[in-house]
One Martini backbone bead per residue (centre of mass of N, CA, C, O) as a GRO file, in nm:
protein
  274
    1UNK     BB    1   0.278  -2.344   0.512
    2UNK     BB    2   0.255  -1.980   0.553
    3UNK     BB    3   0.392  -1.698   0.642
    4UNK     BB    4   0.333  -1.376   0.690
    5UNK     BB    5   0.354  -1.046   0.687
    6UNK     BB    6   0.448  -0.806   0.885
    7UNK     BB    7   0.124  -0.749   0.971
    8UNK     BB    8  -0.082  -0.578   1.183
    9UNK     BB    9  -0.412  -0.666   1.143
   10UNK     BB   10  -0.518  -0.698   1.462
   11UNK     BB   11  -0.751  -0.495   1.581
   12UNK     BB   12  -0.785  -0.338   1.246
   13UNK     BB   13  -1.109  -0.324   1.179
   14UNK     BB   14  -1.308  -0.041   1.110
   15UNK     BB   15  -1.244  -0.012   0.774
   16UNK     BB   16  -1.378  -0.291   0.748
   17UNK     BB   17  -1.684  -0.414   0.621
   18UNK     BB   18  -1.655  -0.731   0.495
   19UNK     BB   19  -1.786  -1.022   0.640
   20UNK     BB   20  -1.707  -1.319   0.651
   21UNK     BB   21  -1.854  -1.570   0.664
   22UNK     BB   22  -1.738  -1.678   0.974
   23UNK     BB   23  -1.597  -1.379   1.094
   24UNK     BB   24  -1.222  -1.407   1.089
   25UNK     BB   25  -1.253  -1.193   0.869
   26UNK     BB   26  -1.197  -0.880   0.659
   27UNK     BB   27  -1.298  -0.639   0.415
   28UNK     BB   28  -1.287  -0.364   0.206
   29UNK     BB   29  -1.378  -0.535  -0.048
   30UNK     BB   30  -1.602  -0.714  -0.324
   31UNK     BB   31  -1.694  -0.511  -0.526
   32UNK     BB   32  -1.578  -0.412  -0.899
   33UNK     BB   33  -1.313  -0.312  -1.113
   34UNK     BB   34  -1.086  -0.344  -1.224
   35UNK     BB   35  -0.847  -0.290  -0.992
   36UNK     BB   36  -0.912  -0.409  -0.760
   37UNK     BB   37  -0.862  -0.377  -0.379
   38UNK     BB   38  -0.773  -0.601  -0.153
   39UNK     BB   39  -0.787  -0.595   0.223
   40UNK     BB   40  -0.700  -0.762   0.533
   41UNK     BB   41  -0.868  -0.864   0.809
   42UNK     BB   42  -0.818  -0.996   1.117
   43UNK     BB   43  -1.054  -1.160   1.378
   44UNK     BB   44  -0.936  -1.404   1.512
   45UNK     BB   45  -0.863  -1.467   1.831
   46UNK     BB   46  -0.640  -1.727   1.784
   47UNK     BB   47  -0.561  -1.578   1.511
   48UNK     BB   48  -0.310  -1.357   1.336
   49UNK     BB   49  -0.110  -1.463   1.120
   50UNK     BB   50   0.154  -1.394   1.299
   51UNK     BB   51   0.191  -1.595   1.566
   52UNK     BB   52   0.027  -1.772   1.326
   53UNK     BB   53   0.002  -2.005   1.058
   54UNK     BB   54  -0.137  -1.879   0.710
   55UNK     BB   55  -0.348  -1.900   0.458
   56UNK     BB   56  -0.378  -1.764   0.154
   57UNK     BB   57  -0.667  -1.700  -0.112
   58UNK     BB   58  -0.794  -1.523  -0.387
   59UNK     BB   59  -0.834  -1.749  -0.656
   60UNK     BB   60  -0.627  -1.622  -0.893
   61UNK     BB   61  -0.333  -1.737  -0.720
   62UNK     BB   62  -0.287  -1.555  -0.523
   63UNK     BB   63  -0.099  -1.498  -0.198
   64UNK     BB   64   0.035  -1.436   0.120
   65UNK     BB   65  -0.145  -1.175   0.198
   66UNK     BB   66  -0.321  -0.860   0.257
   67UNK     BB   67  -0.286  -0.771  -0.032
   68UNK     BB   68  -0.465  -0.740  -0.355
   69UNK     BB   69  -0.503  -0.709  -0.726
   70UNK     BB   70  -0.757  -0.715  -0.930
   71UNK     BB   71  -0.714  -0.739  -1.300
   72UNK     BB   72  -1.010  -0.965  -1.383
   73UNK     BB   73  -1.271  -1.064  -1.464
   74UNK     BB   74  -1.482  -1.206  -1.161
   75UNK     BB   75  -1.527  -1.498  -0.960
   76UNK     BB   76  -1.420  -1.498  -0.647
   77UNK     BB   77  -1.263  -1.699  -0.359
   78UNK     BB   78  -1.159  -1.575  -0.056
   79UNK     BB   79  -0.895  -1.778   0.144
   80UNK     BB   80  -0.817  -1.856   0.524
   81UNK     BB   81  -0.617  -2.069   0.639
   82UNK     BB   82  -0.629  -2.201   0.929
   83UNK     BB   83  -0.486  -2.334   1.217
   84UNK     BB   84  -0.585  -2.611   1.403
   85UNK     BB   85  -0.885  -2.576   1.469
   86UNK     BB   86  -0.931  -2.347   1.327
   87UNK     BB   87  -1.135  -2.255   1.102
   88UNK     BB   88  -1.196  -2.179   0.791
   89UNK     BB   89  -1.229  -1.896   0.517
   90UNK     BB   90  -1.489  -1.695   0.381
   91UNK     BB   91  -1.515  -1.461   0.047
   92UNK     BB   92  -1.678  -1.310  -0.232
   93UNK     BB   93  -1.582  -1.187  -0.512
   94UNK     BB   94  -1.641  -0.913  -0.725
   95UNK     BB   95  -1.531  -0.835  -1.134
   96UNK     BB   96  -1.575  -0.633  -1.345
   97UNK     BB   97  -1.667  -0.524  -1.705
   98UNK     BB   98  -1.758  -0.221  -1.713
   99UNK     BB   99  -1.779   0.044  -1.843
  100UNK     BB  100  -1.890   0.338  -1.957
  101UNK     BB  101  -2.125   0.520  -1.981
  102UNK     BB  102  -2.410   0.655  -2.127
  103UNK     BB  103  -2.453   0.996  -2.250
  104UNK     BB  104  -2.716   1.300  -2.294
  105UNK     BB  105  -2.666   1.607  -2.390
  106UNK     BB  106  -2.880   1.931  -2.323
  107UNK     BB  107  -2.968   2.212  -2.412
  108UNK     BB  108  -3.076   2.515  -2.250
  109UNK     BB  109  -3.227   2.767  -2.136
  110UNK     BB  110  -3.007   3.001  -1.929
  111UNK     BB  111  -2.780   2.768  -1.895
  112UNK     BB  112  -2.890   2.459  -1.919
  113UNK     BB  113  -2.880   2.124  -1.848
  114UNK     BB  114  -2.947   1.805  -1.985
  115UNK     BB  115  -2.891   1.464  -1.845
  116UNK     BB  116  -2.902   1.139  -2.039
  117UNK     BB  117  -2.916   0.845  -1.896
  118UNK     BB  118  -2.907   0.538  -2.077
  119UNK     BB  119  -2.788   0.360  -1.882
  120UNK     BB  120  -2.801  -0.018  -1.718
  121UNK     BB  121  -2.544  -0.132  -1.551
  122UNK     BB  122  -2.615   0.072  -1.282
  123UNK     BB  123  -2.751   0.180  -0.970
  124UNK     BB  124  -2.612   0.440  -1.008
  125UNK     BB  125  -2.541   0.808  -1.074
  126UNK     BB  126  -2.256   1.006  -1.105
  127UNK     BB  127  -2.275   1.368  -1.168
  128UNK     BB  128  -2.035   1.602  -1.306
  129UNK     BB  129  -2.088   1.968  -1.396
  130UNK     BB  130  -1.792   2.113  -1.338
  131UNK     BB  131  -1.858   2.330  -1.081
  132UNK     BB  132  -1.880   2.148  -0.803
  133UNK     BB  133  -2.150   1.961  -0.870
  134UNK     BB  134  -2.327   1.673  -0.756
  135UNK     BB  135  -2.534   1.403  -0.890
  136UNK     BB  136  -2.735   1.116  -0.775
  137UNK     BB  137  -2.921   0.908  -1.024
  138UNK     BB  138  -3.070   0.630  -1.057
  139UNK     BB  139  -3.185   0.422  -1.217
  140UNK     BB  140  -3.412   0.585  -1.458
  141UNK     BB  141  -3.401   0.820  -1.438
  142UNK     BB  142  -3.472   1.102  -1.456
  143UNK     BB  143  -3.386   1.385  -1.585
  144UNK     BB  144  -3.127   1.587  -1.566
  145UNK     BB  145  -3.100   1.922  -1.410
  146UNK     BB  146  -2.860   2.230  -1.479
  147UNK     BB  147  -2.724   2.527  -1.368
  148UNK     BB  148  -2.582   2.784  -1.465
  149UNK     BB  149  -2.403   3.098  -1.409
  150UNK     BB  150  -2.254   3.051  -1.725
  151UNK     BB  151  -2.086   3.008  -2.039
  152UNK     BB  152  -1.858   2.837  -1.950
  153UNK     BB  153  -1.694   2.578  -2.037
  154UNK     BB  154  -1.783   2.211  -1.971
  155UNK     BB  155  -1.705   1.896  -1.802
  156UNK     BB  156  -1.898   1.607  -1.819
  157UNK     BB  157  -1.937   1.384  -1.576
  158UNK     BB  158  -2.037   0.979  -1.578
  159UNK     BB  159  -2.045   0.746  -1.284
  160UNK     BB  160  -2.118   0.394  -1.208
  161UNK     BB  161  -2.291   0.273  -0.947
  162UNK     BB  162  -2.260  -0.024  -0.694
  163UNK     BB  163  -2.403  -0.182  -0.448
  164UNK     BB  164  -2.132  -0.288  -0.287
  165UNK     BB  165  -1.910  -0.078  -0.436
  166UNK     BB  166  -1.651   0.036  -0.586
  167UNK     BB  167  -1.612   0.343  -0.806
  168UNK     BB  168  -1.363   0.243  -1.024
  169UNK     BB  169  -1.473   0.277  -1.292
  170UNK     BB  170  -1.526   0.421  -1.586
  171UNK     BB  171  -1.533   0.765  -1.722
  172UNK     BB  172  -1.777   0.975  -1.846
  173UNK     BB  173  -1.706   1.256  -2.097
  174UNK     BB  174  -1.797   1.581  -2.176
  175UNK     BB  175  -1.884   1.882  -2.385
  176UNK     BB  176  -2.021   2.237  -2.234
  177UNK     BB  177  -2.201   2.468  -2.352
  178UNK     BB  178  -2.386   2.683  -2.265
  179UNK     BB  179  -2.708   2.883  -2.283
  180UNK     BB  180  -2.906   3.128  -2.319
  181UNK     BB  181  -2.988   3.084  -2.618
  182UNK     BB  182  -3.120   2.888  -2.889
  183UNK     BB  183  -2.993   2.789  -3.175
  184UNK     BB  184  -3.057   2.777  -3.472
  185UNK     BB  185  -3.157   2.655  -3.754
  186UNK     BB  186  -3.015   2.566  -4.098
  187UNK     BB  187  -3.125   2.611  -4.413
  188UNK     BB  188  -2.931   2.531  -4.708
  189UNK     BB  189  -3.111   2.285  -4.898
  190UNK     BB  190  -3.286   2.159  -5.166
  191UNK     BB  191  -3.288   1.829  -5.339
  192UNK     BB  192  -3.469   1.648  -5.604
  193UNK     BB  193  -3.386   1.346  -5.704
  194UNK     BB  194  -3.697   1.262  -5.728
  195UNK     BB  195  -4.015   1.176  -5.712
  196UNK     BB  196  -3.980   1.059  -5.382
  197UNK     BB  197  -3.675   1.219  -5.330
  198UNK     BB  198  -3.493   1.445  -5.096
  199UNK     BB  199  -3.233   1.653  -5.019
  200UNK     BB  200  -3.091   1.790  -4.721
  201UNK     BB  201  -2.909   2.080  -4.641
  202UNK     BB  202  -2.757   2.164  -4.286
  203UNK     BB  203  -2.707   2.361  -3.970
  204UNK     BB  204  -2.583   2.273  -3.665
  205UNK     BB  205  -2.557   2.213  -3.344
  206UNK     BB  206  -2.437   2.137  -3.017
  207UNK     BB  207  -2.667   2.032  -2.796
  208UNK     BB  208  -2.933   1.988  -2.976
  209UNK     BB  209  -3.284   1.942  -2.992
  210UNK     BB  210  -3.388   1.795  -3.316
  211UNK     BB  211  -3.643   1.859  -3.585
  212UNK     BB  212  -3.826   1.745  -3.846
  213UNK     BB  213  -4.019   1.910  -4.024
  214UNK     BB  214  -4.363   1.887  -4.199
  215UNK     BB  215  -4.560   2.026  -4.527
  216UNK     BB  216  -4.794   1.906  -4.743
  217UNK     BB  217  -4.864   2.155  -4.959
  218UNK     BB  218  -4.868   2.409  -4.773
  219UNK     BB  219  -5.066   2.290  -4.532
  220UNK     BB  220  -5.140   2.331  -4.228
  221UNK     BB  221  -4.962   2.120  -3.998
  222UNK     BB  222  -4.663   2.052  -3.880
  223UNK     BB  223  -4.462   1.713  -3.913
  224UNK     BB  224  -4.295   1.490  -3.757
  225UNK     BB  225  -3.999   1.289  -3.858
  226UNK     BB  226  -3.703   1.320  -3.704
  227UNK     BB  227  -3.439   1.337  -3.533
  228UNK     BB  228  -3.121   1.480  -3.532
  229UNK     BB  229  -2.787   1.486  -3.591
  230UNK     BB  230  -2.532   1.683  -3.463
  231UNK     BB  231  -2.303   1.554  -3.705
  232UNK     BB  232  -2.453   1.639  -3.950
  233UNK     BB  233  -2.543   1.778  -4.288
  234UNK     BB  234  -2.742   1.543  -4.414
  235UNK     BB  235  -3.036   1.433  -4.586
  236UNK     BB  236  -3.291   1.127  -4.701
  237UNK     BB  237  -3.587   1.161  -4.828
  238UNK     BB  238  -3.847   0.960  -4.862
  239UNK     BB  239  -4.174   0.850  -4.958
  240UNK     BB  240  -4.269   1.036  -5.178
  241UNK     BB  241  -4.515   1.303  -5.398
  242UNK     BB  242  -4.376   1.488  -5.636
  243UNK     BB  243  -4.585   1.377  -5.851
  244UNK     BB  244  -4.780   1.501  -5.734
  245UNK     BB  245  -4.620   1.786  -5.524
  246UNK     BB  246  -4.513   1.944  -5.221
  247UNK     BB  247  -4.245   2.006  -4.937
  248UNK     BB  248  -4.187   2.142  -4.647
  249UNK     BB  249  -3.934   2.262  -4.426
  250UNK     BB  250  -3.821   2.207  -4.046
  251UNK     BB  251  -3.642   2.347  -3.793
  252UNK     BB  252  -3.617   2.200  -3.407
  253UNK     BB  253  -3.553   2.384  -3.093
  254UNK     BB  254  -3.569   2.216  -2.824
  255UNK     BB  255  -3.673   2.269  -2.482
  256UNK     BB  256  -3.676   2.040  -2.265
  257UNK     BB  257  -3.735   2.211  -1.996
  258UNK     BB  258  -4.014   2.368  -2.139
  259UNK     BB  259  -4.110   2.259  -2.434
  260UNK     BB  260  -3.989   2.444  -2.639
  261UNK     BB  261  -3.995   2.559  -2.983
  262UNK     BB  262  -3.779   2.691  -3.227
  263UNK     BB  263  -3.734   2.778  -3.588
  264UNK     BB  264  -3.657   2.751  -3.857
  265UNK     BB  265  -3.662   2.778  -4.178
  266UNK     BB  266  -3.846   2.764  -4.475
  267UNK     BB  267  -3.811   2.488  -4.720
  268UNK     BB  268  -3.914   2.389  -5.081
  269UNK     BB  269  -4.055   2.229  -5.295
  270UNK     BB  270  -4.171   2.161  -5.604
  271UNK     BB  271  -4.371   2.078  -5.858
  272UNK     BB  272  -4.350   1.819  -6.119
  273UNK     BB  273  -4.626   1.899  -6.242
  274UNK     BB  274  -4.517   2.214  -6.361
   0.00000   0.00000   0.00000
């Protein structure tokens, strides 16, 4: 047996929330990401580790201790070996190792954002949208908007929390300027490659919902053709037919808020059977 150290923890538990198996000891925390630190408050009144010794089990090798800190992720079972008659006593800890959630910024008009967390790793997450205002939302909740008073920019982070765990995990996030009204994109030129494909070449800015759109042979209405990531400048449409045929394209600035889109320039290929 080992004694531990001179900490009165008996009698001061109203801050340990989480009691072991049988009732005679309590932790501050059971689970977290790496770096999670578990406090001990004894509740046995039989002994108090101070009075009487005994032994502590971290379950990671570590021990002898009220308090401790895991490194590493894992399932580890915390145990605290009374001095008999007294029975020993546990409660199981986890250490997760999951990430930084994922999530994407996208501007609307009047200075909204709106933040869609495609992460499935937490039960809540919590959206701090920069300016002072936080917002928690359930695992797969619909889009979160938020309005801003003015277009200065602001840093979105977006933390995953887990039910009956510390929020220690780590903090995503990103860099976001509002608009008052949505900048359009710009096509800057099309080039012709062969029968079937041709290359478009575009100006985008950054958080702006953009859509590809096409009219085949200048009649009718434009056709969705798919997403544009904002990091491009270029892109390769192929299984056309251009010998005979022609196809004009336009990008689409949605405003996922209002669900409403305005459009850029409209340039077309050639018919190369002309």
């Amino acid at each position: 047996m080992v004694a531990l150290l001179p900490i009165d923890s008996f009698g001061q538990c109203a801050g340990f929330p989480y009691s072991s198996n049988g009732g005679r000891f309590s932790v501050s925390q059971v689970k977290g990401c790496a770096g999670l630190t578990v406090e001990i408050c004894i509740t046995e009144p039989s002994c108090d580790c101070i009075s009487c010794t005994c032994d502590i089990a971290f379950g990671d090798g570590a021990g002898d201790t009220f308090t401790h800190t895991y490194t590493e992720p894992g399932d580890y079972r915390l145990q605290v070996i009374f001095p008999n008659p007294t029975p020993s006593d546990f409660i199981d800890i986890t250490i997760t190792d999951k990430v930084a959630p994922d999530f994407d910024l996208y501007a609307c008009s009047g200075n909204t954002v709106q933040v869609d967390v495609t992460d499935s790793q937490y039960d809540t997450y919590q959206i701090d949208f920069g300016d002072g205002t936080q917002q928690n939302v359930p695992i797969n909740a619909a889009n979160t908007q938020h309005t801003y008073t003015n277009s200065t920019n602001r840093t979105v982070s977006v933390q995953g929390i887990d039910v009956n765990a510390l929020d220690n995990c780590a903090v995503a996030t990103g860099s976001f300027t509002p608009r008052a009204t949505l900048p359009l994109a710009l096509i800057t030129q099309l080039n012709v490659l062969d029968e079937s494909s041709l290359e478009l070449k575009y100006n985008l800015e950054d958080d702006i919902f953009y859509r590809l759109e096409v009219q085949p042979n200048g009649t009718g209405g434009f056709n969705f053709i798919k997403q544009l990531d904002n990091n491009s400048s270029v892109d390769t449409i192929r299984n056309l037919s251009l010998s005979p045929g022609f196809y004009c394209f336009r990008i689409a600035s949605l405003d996922l808020c209002t669900n409403t889109s305005t459009y850029s320039n409209t340039i077309c290929s050639i018919d190369l059977s002309l």
